[in-house]
FITI-438717 format. One line per field, with one value per residue (C-alpha): residue number from 0; x, y negated, z; residue in three letters. Coordinates in steps of 0.1 Angstrom, whole numbers, plus 2048, in hexadecimal, padded with zeros to 3 digits. Example, Ala and Ser with C-alpha at 12.3 -4.5 7.8 and 13.67 -1.06 7.14 Angstrom:
<recs>
k: [0; 1]
px: [87B; 889]
py: [82D; 80B]
pz: [84E; 847]
r: [ALA; SER]
</recs>
This chain:
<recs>
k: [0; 1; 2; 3; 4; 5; 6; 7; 8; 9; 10; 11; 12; 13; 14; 15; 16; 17; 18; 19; 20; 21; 22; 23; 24; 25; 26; 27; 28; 29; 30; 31; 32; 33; 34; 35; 36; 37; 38; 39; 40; 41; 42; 43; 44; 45; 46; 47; 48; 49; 50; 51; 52; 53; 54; 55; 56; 57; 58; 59; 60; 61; 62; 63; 64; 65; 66; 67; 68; 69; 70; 71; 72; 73; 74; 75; 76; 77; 78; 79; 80; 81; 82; 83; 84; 85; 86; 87; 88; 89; 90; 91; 92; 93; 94; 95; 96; 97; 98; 99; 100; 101; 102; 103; 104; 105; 106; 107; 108; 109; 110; 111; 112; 113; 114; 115; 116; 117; 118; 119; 120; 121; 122; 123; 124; 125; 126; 127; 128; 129; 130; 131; 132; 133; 134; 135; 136; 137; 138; 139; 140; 141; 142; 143; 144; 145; 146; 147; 148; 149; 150; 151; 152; 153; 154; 155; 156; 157; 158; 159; 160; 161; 162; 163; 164; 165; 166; 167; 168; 169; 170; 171; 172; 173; 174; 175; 176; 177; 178; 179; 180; 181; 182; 183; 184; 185; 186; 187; 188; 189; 190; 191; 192; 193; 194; 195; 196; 197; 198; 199; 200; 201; 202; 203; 204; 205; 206; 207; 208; 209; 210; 211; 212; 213; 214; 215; 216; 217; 218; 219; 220; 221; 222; 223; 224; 225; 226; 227; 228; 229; 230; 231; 232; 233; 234; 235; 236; 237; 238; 239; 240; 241; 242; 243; 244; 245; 246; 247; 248; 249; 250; 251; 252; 253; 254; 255; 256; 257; 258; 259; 260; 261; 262; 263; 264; 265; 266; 267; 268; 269; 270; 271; 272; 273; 274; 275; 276; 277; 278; 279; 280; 281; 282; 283; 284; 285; 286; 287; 288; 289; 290; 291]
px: [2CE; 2F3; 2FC; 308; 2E5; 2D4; 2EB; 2E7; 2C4; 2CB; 2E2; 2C6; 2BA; 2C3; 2C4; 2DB; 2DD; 2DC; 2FF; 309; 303; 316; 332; 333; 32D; 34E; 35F; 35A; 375; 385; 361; 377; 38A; 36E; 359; 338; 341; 359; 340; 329; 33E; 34E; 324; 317; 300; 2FA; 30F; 2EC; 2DF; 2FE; 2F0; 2CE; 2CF; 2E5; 2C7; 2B2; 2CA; 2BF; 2E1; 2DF; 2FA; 316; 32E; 31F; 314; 339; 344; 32A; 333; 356; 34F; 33E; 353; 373; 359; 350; 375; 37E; 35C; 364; 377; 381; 360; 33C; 328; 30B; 319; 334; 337; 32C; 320; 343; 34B; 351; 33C; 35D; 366; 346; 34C; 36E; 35E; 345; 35C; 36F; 352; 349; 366; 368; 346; 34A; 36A; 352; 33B; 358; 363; 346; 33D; 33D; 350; 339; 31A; 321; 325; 307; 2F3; 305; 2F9; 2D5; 2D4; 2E5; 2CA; 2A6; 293; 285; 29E; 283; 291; 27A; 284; 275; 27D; 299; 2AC; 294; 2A0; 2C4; 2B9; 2AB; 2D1; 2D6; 2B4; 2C2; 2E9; 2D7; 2C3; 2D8; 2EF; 2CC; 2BE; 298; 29A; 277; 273; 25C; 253; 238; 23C; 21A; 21E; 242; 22A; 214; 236; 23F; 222; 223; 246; 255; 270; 286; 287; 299; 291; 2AA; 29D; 2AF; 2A7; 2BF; 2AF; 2A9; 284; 271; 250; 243; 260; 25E; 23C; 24D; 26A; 251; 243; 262; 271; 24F; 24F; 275; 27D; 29D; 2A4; 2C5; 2C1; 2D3; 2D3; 2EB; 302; 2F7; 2D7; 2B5; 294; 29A; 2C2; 2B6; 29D; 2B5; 2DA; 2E4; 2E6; 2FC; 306; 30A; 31F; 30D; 31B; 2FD; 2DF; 2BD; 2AE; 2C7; 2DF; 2E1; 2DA; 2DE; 2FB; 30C; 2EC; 2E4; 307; 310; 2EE; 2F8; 31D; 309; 2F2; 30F; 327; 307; 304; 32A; 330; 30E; 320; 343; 335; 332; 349; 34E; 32A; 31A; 339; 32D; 30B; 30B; 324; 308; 2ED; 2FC; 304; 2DF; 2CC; 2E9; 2F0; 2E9; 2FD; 31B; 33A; 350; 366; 382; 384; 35D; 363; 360]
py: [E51; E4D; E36; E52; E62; E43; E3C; E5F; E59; E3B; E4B; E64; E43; E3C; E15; DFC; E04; E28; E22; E05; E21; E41; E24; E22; E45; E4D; E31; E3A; E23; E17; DFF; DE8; DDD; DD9; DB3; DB8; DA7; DC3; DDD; DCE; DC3; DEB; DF8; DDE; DCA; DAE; DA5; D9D; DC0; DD0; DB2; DBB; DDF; DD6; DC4; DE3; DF7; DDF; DC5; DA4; DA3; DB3; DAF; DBE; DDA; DE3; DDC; DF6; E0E; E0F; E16; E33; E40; E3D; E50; E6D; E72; E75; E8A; EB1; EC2; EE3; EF0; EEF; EDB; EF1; F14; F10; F36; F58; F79; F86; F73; F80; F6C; F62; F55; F44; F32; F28; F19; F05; EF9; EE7; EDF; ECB; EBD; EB2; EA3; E8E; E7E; E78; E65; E52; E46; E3C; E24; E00; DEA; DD1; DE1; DFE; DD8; DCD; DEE; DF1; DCC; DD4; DF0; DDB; DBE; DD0; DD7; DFA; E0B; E24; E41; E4C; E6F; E8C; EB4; EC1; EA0; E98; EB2; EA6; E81; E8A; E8B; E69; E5D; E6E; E5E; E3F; E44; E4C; E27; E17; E16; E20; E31; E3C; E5D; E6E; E88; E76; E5D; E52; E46; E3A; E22; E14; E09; DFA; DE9; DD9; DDC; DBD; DA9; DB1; DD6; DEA; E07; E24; E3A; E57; E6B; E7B; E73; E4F; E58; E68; E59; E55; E43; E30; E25; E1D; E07; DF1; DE8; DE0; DCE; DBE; DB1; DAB; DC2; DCA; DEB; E04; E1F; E43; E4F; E67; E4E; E3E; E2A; E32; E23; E1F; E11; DF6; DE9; DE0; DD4; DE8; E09; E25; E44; E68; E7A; E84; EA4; EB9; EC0; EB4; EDB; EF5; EFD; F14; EFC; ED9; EDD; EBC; EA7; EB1; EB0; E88; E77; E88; E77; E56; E59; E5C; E43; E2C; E34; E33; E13; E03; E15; E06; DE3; DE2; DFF; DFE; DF3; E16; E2A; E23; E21; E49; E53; E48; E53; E77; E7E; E79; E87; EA8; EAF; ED0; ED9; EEE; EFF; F11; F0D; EF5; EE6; EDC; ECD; EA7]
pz: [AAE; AA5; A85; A72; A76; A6A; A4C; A3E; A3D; A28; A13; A01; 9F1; 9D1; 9D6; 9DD; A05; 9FB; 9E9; A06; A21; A0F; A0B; A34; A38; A24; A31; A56; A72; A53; A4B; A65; A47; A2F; A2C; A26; A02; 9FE; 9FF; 9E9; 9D0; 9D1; 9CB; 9B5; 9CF; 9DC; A02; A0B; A08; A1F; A35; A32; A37; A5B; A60; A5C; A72; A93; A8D; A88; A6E; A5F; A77; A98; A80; A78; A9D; AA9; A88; A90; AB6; AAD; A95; AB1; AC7; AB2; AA6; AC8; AD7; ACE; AE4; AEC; AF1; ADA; AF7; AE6; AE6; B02; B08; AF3; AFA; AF8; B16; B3A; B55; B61; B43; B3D; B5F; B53; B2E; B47; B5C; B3B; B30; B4A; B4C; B2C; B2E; B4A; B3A; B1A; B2E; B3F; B22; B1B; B3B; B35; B52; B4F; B4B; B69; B7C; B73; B79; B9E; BA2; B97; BB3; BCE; BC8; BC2; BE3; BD4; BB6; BA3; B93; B73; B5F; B57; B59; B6C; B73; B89; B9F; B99; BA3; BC7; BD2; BC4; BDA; BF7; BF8; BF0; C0E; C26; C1D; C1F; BFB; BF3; BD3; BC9; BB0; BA1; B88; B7C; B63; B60; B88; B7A; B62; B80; B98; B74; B72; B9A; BA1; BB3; B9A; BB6; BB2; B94; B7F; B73; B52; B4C; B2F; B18; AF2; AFE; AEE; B07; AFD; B24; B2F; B12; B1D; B3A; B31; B17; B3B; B4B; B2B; B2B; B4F; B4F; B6A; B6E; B5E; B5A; B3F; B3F; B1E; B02; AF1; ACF; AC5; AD8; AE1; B05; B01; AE8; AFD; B19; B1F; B3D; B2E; B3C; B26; B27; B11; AF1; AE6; AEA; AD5; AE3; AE5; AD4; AEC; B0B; B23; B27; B3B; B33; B32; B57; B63; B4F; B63; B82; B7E; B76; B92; BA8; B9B; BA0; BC3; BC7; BB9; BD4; BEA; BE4; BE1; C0B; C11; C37; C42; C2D; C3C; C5C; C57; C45; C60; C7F; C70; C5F; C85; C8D; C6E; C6C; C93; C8B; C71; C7A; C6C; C7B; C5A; C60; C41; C45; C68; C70]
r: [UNK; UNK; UNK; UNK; UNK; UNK; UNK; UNK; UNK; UNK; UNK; UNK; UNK; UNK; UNK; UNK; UNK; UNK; UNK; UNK; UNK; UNK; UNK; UNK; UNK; UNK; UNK; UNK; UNK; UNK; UNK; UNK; UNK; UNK; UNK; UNK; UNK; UNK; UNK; UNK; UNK; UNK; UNK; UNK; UNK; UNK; UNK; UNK; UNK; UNK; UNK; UNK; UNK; UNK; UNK; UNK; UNK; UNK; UNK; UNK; UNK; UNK; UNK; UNK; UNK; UNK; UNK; UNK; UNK; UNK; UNK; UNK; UNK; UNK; UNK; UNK; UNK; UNK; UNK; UNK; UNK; UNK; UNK; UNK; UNK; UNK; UNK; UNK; UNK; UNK; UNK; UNK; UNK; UNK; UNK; UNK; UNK; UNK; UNK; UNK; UNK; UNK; UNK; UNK; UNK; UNK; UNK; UNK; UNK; UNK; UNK; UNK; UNK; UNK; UNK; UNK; UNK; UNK; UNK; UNK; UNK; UNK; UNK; UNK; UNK; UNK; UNK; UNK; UNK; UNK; UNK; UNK; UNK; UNK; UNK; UNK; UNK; UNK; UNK; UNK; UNK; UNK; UNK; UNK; UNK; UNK; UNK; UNK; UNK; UNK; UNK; UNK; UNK; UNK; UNK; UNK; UNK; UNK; UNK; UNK; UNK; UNK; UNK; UNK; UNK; UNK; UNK; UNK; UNK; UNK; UNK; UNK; UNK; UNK; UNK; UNK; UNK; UNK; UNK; UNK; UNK; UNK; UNK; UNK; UNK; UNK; UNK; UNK; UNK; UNK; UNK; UNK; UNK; UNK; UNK; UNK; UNK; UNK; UNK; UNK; UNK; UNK; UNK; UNK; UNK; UNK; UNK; UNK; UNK; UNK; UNK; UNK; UNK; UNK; UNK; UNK; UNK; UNK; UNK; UNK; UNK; UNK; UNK; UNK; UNK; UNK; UNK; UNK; UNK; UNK; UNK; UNK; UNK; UNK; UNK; UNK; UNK; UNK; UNK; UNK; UNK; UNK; UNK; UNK; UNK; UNK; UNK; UNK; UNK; UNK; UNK; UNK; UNK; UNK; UNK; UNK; UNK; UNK; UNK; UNK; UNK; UNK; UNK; UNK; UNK; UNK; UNK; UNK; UNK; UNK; UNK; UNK; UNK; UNK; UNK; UNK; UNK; UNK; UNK; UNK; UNK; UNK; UNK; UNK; UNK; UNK; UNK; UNK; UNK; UNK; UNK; UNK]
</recs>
């Protein structure tokens, strides 16, 4: 759940950190210029109380509170586009239209999420795969079917990536999983309560773990540091069809694999070449723009 979210919930109360979270609500990416003494002594409470109600919101003070605030803010000023990610086309629409609104869309969703990617934390989430002897993928519903090609490039450059649709076997390899391997949990809300049940094992037995989640505060992104977003312009359920959702953790999946791939570049070049010619001898085109 974003900030914003939270703080409007706050703001129906009629207390102190009702007032103190109206006061950042208004304020929005100008809180950067406000102390938390400043707010207080502008509501009539104590800097304690803007302290305490950071506190409440998962920070450990003030000042982390307003760094994350402010990030947001820049985020969400900068998040609508051309197109309603929920209602990208009408019923006045040609199909060929529609295809052209889709084909924005999906550009526009795949630059959200690129803004969104952390150098850092993409480097540590390539690592994790690189190292672990087994990478398991855990989701649920239709990404699963979008995570098979991620198991089969990793294949073929020599990478076991187990998936499966069932979470409840996801929570046994969680449970007996070497600390060499690594987990990736992809679920859009961050709150899918089986892969919850999942990670509290992983963050339990300190297993390496990546996270693929809609930007903003969740269950699953809090209770790890190598967390990758999607773009989170789209409603959890009304909307016609998840189309950024599917399409951001199929760009993650594949920068993943691209950036293993890149860290020994020549060696998986080779190694996908020799055995492509073996596993795809009889594929055949007599399209020249397909040829080898």
């Amino acid at each position: 759940m974003l900030l914003e979210e939270q703080l409007k919930e706050r703001a129906k109360r009629t207390d102190a950190e009702g007032a103190i979270a109206q006061f950042i609500l208004d304020k929005g990416v100008e809180l950067r210029q406000w102390s938390s003494r400043q707010i207080a002594a502008r509501v009539y409470a104590a800097p304690s109380t803007v302290v305490r109600l950071c506190q409440k919101l998962g920070y450990s003070g003030y000042s982390d509170f307003r760094e994350d605030w402010v990030r947001q803010q820049e985020y969400l000023a900068d998040r609508w586009h051309t197109l309603d990610a929920n209602r990208p086309f009408g019923p006045e629409d040609s199909s060929f239209v529609v295809g052209q609104k889709l084909g924005a869309l999906y550009c526009e969703m795949v630059q959200d999420t690129l803004r969104l990617l952390d150098a850092r934390t993409l480097d540590q989430a390539v690592n994790y795969c690189r190292q672990a002897g087994v990478i398991y993928l855990c989701s649920g519903g239709v990404q699963v079917d979008l995570a098979e090609g991620f198991v089969d490039k990793m294949a073929k450059i020599g990478c076991t990536v187990v998936l499966s649709s069932h979470v409840d076997r996801m929570l046994f390899y969680a449970c007996n999983c070497s600390p060499r391997d690594c987990f990736i949990l992809i679920s859009y809300s961050g709150e899918t309560s089986s892969i919850a049940r999942v990670a509290e094992k992983l963050a339990q037995r300190q297993v390496r773990t990546i996270t693929i989640t809609a930007w903003g505060s969740n269950t699953l992104s809090e209770m790890f540091s190598c967390n990758l977003y999607m773009s989170a312009r789209e409603r959890l359920a009304n909307n016609l069809g998840s189309f950024g959702a599917h399409l951001t953790a199929l760009y993650l999946l594949d920068v993943l694999y691209a950036g293993v791939f890149n860290q020994n570049y020549d060696q998986n070049l080779q190694r996908k070449a020799r055995d492509s010619e073996l596993v795809e001898r009889d594929r055949h085109s007599d399209n020249p723009l397909l040829q080898d």
